[in-house]
Each structure stands twice: as C-alpha cells, then as structure tokens.
C-alpha positions in Angstrom: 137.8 -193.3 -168.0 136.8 -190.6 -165.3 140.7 -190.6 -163.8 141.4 -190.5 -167.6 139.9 -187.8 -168.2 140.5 -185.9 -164.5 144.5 -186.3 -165.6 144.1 -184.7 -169.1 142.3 -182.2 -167.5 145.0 -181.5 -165.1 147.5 -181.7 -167.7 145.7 -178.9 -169.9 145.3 -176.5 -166.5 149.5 -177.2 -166.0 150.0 -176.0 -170.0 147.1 -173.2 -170.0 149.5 -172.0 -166.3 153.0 -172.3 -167.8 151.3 -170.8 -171.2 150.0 -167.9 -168.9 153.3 -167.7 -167.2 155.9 -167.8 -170.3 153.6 -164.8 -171.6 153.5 -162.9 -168.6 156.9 -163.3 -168.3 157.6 -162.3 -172.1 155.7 -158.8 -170.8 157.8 -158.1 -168.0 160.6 -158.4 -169.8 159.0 -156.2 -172.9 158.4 -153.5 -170.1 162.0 -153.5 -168.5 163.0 -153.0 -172.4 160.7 -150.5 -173.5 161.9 -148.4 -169.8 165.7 -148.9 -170.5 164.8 -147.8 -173.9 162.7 -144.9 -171.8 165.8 -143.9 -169.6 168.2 -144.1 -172.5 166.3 -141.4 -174.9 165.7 -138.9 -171.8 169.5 -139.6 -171.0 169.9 -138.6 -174.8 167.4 -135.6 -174.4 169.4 -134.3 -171.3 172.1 -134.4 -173.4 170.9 -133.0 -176.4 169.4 -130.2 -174.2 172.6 -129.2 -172.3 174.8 -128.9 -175.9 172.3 -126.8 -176.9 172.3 -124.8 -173.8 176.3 -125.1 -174.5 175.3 -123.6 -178.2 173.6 -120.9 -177.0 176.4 -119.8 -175.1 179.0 -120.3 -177.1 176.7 -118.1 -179.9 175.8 -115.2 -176.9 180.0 -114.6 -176.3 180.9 -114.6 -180.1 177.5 -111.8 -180.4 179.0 -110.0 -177.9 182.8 -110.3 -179.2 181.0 -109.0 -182.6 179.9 -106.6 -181.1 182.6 -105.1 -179.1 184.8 -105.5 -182.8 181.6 -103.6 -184.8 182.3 -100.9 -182.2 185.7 -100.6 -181.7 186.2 -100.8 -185.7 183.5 -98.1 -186.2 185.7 -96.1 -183.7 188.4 -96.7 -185.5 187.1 -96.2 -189.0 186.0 -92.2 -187.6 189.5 -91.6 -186.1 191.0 -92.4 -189.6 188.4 -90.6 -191.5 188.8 -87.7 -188.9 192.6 -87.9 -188.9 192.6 -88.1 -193.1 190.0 -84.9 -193.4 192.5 -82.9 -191.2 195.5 -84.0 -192.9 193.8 -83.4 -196.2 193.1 -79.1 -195.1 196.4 -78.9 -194.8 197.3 -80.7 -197.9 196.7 -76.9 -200.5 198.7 -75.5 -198.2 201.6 -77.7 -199.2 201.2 -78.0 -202.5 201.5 -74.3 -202.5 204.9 -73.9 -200.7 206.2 -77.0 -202.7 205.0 -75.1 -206.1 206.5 -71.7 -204.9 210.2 -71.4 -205.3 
C-alpha cells in the first residue's frame, strides 16, 4: 500500500509538471502572437504615418500651385480690366468719326 500510494503520488507530480508545462508553453506562444501582432500594427502605423506625411505634401505643392494661379489670374484679370478701360476712352471718340460723314 505505501509503494501504492508513493507511485500515484509520483504519477500526479508527472501530470501537475506536464500540466504546468503545456500551460506555460500555451503562454509563450500567446506572447510571440500578441508581439508579431505588436510589430505588425506599428509596421501599419509607420505606414499610415509616412502616407500622411506623403498627404501633407502632396496638399502643401497643390496650396502653393493655387496660389501662384490666384496670383497670376488676379494679374491677369487687372491687365484685362486695365486694357478694356483704355480701349473703352477711346471708344466716343470713334463713335464720333464713324457718325460724322
């Protein structure tokens, strides 16, 4: 009875190791999955980050073509109106030789 029970006590301490084992085991390999898991969103933040960054410039040269088109049009849109008031003083002055004979 007392080797009995010395084997089924072994026996238990063998299960309660493997038991320990098989969950540490199930841990480590939880960890290496939650750290790929890690590696892969800041991989996907670095990327998210340097599109934005791409964004950003992509946005600053079309402000800056804007811009440069607001201020070349507004310099155009004064020549014309400049060029059309002094077309337009001498515009009496032809309606009056075309009237006159």
């Amino acid at each position: 009875p007392e080797a009995e029970r010395a084997r089924k006590a072994e026996e238990e301490r063998k299960e309660r190791d493997e038991a320990r084992l098989e969950q540490q085991r199930r841990r480590e390999a939880e960890i290496q999955q939650l750290e790929k898991q890690k590696k892969a969103r800041e991989k996907e933040e670095r990327r998210l980050k340097r599109l934005a960054e791409a964004e950003a410039e992509a946005a600053k040269v079309w402000e800056n073509r804007l811009v440069k088109y607001e201020a070349w049009a507004e310099t155009a849109w004064a020549a014309q109106k400049r060029d059309a008031a002094a077309r337009f003083e001498f515009l009496p002055l032809e309606f009056a030789e075309a009237k006159d004979p």
